[in-house]
N, C-alpha and C positions, 0 to 999 in steps of 0.2 A: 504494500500500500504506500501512496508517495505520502511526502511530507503535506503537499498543497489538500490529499482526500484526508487525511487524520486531521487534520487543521480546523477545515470544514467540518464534520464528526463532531468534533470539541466545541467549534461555536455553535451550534444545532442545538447540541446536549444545553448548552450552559443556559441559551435558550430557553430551552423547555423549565430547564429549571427553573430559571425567572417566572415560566409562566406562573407554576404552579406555585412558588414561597413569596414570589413577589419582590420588589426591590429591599422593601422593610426588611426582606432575610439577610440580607446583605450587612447592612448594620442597624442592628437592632436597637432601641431605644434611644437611635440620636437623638430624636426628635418628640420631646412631650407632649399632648395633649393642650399643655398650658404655655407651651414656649409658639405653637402656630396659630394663635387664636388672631385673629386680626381687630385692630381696633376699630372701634364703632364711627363713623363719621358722619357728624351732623349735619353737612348742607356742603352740596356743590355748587360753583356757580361758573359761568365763562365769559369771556372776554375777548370782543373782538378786535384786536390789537391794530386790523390795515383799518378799519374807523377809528380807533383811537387818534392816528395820524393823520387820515385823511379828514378827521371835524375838529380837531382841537386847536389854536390858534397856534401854538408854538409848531402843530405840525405842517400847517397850511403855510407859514413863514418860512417853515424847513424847505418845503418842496418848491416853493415859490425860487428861493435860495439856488435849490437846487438850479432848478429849472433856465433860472439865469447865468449861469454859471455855466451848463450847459450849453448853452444857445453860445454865449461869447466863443468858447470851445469851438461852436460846431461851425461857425462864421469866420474864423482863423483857418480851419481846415479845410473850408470851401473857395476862400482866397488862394489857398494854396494848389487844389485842386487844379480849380481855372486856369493858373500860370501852369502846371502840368497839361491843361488839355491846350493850351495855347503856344504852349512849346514845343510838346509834340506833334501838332499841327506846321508848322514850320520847319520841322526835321524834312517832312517831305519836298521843302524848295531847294533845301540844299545841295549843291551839284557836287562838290569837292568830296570823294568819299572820306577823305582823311578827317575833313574838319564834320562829316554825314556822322563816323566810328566817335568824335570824341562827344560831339554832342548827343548823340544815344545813350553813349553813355554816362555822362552830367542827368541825363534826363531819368536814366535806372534809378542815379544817386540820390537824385529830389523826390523821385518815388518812394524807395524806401524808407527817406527820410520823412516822409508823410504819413507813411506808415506806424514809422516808432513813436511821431508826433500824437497820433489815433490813439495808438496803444497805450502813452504814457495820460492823454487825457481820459481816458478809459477809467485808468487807476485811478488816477486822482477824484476822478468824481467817486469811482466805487467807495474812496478812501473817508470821503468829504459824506457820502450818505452815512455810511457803517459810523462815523462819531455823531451824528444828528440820533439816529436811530440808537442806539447807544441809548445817549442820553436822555431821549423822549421816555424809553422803555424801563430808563434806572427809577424817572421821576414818578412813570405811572404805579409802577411798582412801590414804593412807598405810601401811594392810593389803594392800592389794589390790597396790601396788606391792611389797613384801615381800616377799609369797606368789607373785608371778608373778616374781621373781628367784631365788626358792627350788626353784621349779618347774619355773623354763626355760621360760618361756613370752614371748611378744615381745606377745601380743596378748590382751587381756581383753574380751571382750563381755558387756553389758546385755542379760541372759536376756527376753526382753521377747515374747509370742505374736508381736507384730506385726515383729521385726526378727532374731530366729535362730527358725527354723522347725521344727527338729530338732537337737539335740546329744546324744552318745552321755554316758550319766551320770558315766561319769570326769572327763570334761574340767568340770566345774560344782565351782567350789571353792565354793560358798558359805555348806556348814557350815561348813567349817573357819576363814573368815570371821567367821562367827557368832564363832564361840568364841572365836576370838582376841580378836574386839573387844570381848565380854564381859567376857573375863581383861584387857583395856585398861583399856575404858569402861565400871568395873560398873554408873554411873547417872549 
């Protein structure tokens, strides 16, 4: 019999064995009766965090922020563009191939250069949301624990499509959220 059919054999067996004692046989009494009992929790409640930002003023400020910030960005990169499509328009007058080869390749240069230009405005803005957001989310958070002590709730979830599926509309504190943070953080 090879090693690979005794092998197989033995995890079958061990298998079964499980089936029949259970993992519990394995090691018996780790675990007590009184050590897995779970705590009782009085009240859930959720929060929808992309309203929080998109109705509360410091978040409307944020993105306004953003938003302009962006545009300057994208108005730099479009100048730059233009002088790319207008230079490479003019590669084709060229007769001299010598002077046709350096200017193709000045013009690769200013491409790529427009590129890392993209890339590095990319970052910054990613860099420039990520501490807004940050911050909006430390500040609600200080609400958030508030209102879930004031409400008797043990547990607060991120109203999110992809992570609570359905919640009945009481349990969603996130106007009163809004407003608080408002009367906090008016900007």
């Amino acid at each position: 019999m090879t090693i690979s059919r005794r092998l197989g054999r033995l995890l079958s067996a061990a298998a079964v064995a499980l089936a029949f004692t259970g993992a519990a046989g394995l090691a018996p009494s780790l675990v007590t009766p009184a050590q897995a009992t779970v705590p009782q929790i009085r009240g859930v409640a959720v929060v929808d965090m992309q309203k929080v930002l998109a109705d509360t003023k410091q978040g409307q400020a944020a993105r306004k922020k953003l938003e302009d910030a962006s545009k300057a960005k994208q108005e730099k990169l479009d100048q730059k563009r233009k002088k790319l499509e207008s230079d490479s328009a003019k590669l084709k007058d060229i007769k001299d191939a010598q002077k046709a080869a350096a200017a193709e390749e000045q013009l690769q240069k200013d491409y790529m250069e427009m590129q890392q230009i993209y890339m590095t405005m990319q970052q910054e803005l990613a860099a420039q949301e990520s501490r807004v957001l940050e911050d909006i989310y430390k500040n609600a958070q200080t609400l958030i624990d508030k209102l879930a002590s004031e409400k008797n709730v043990d547990l607060v979830l991120i109203r999110d499509d992809t992570t609570v599926l359905f919640v009945q509309q009481e349990l969603d504190i996130t106007a009163e959220l809004v407003k608080r943070y408002n009367a906090k953080y008016p900007s």
